[in-house]
N, C-alpha and C positions, 0 to 999 in steps of 0.2 A: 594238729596245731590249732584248731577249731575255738576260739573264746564264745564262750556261753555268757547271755544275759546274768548281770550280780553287782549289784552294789559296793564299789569298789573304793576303800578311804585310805588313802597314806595314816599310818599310823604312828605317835614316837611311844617307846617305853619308857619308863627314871627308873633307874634300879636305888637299892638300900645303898649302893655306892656311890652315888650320884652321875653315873654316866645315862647318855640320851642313846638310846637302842632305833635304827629305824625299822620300819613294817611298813604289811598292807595289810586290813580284815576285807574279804571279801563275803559279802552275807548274801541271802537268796533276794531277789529282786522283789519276789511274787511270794507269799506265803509265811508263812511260821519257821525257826530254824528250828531243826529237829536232834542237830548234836551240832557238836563245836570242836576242831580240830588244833591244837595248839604245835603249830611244827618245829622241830627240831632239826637243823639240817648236816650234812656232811661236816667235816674235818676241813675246816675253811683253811687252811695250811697245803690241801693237797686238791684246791677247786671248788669246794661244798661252798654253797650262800644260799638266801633263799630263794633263787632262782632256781634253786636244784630242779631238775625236769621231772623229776615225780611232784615236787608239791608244785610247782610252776602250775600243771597242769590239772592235779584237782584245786587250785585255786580258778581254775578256768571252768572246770566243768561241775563238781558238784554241786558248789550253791544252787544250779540252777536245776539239775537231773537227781537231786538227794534232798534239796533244804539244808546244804550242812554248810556251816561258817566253817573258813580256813583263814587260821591266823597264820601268818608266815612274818619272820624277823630273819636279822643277821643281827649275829651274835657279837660281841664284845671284838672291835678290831676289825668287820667281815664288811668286804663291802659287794654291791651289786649295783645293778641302774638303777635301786632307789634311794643307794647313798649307802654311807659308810657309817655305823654304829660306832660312834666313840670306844674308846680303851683300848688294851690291847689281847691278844688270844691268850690263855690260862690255861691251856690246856686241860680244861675240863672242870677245875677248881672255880676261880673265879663265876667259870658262867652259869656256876649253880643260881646267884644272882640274877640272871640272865631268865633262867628258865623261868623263877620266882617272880621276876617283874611282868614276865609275860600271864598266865595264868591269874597274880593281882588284876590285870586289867580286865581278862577277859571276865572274871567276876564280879568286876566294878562295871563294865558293861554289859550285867544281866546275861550272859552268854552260857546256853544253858547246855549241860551231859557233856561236861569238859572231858574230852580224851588228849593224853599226849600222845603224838608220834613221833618218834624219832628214828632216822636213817642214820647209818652207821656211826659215827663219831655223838649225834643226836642220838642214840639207844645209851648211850653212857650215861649224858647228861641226865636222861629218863631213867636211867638207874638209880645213879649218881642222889640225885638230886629231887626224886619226882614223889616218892612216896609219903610224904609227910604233907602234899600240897593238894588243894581242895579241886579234884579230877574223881573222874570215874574208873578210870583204867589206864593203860598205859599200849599203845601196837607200838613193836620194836622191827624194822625194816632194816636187814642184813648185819645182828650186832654181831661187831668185832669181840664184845668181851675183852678189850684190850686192859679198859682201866676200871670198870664195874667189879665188885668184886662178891665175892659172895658172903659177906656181911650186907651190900646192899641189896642182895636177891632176898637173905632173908627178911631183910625190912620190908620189901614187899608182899613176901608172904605172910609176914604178919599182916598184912593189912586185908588181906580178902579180896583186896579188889580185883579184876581179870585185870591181866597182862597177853598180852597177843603176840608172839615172834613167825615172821616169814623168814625164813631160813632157805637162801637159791640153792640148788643140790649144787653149781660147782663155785660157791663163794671163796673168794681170796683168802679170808682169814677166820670161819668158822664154819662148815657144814653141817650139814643136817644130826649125821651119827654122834659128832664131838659135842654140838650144839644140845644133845640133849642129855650126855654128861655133864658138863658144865653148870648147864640151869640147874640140875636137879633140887639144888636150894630151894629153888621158886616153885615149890610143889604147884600152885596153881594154873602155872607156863600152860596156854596150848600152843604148842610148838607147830608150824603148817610148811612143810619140807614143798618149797616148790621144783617140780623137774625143770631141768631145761636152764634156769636162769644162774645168773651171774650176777657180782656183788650189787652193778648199777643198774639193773632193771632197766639197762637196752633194751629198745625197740617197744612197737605199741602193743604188743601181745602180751609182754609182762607189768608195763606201767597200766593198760586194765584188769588185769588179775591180782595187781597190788587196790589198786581202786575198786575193785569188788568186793575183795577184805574186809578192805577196812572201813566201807559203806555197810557186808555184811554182820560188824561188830557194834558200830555204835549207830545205826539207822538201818534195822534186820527187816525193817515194811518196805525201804526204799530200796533193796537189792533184788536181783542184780541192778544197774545203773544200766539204765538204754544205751544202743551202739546208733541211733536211728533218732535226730530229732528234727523238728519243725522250724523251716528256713529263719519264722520269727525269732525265734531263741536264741540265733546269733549276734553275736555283740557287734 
């Protein structure tokens, strides 16, 4: 539960719809940013905002152990203690806007080696909605595959760009084996079967080995991420 030194700014988004999205970007305190995370969070219907405790907390610690900005929002209707994002939930449709207004910003804020992430209901969206948008790649964190379909896998693989799936070996609603029929679309997929985990990435064993990922994906000089820092570097 540790907060790491980062410069820390309430953010709003405007979507093409004209709804006002709330955020935070948390950037490195000290240094150059070295990638930029745009997150995508849970199925706000069943708990998911951006509080979720996997981005909660690399908004906490990589800025400071990585250089990596972490954008985090609540999506269309989603609320947390930094407020409630106008509209209502779309289930998946709408907040393609959503993903789109995020990623405009972080562009208009010079925010550089855009990757999306999205955890579960956010893997959609990042399907959904992500391949046509000015990123580098896309890490997918336990997708359902609910509403993605594989017209959007191929859009992605038309694009070239990596896409990253962590797949927990006893996930609720896609495992490793099905998980890699499914993608097959996404020729690109590297698919990374974690043992042991479950869809939410309980406990701090898994929420670092999710944050090892996906430090080793888009900042590969800054990984692993130290377990081990200096009393100063706490917030």
């Amino acid at each position: 539960m540790t907060v790491l030194r980062a410069d820390r700014e309430d953010i709003e988004l405007r979507t093409e719809d004209g709804l006002t999205l709330v955020g935070e970007l948390a950037l490195p305190a000290d240094g150059p940013v070295t990638a930029t995370l745009i997150t995508l969070h849970p199925l706000p219907t069943h708990g998911g905002f951006m509080d979720s405790h996997v981005y909660r907390k690399a908004a906490w610690r990589l800025p400071a152990l990585a250089g990596i900005a972490v954008l985090r929002f609540n999506t269309r209707g989603t609320s947390s203690q930094r407020g409630t994002s106008e509209g209502a939930f779309d289930g998946g449709v709408g907040e393609g806007a959503d993903v789109r207004a995020a990623v405009d910003f972080a562009v208009a804020r010079g925010l550089p080696h855009r990757w999306l992430v999205g955890w579960s209901f956010g893997t959609e969206l990042a399907l959904m909605h992500g391949s046509e948008l000015d990123v580098e790649g896309a890490i997918l964190l336990s997708p359902p595959l609910h509403r993605a379909g594989d017209d959007h896998l191929r859009a992605w693989a038309a694009t070239g760009r990596p896409v990253t799936a962590l797949v927990p070996e006893f996930d609720d609603f896609l495992q490793p084996d099905e998980a890699r029929a499914r993608f097959a679309p996404l020729t690109q997929l590297e698919l990374i079967a974690v043992p042991e985990a479950k869809h939410l990435w309980v406990g701090e064993k898994f929420v670092r080995e999710v944050l090892d990922r996906i430090v080793a994906r888009v900042a590969p000089d800054r990984a692993p991420v130290p377990d081990l820092v200096p009393a100063a570097m706490v917030e």
